[in-house]
N, C-alpha and C positions, 0 to 999 in steps of 0.2 A: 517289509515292503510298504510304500507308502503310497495312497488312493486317492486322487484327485475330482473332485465333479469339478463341470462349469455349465452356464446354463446357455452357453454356446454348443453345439453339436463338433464342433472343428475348429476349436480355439487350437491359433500356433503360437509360438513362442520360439526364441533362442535361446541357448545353451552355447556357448565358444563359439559362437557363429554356424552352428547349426541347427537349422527347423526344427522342433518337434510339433508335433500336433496329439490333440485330445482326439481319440474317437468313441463316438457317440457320448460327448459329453464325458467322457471318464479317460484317465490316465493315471497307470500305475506303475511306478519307478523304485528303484534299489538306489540308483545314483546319486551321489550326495550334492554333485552338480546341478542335477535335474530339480532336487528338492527345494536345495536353495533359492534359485531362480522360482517355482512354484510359490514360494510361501512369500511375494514377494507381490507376485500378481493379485491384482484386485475381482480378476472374474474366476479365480480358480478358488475353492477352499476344500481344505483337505480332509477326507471324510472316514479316515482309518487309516492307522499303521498296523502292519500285523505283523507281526514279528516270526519267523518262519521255526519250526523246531522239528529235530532231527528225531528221527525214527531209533530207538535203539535196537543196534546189531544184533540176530540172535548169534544165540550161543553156539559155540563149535561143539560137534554132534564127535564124543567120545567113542575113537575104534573098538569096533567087538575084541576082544585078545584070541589068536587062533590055539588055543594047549590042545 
């Protein structure tokens, strides 16, 4: 995910002909549309990617055997 400041509180922008807007100054997107456009603009700069990581599964809990 990628984390936008601006030192506008309600900077908008387009994306394919639709708004988005910063709130409070911050905007965080996955969309590579959204990024693009982002990294393009002069009052936005991008202040982290983070990269999400998955939790591993536990483990399947082995049947008691009834003998």
């Amino acid at each position: 995910m990628a984390q936008y400041k601006s030192k506008f509180k309600e900077l908008g922008f387009y994306v394919d002909g639709e708004l988005k807007r910063f709130s409070n100054g911050v905007f965080s997107t996955d969309d590579k549309a959204d990024i693009t456009v982002l990294d393009t603009l002069s009052d936005a700069t991008k202040t982290e990617e983070v990269i999400p990581v998955e939790k591993p599964k536990p483990a399947a809990k082995a049947k008691p055997s009834g003998k």
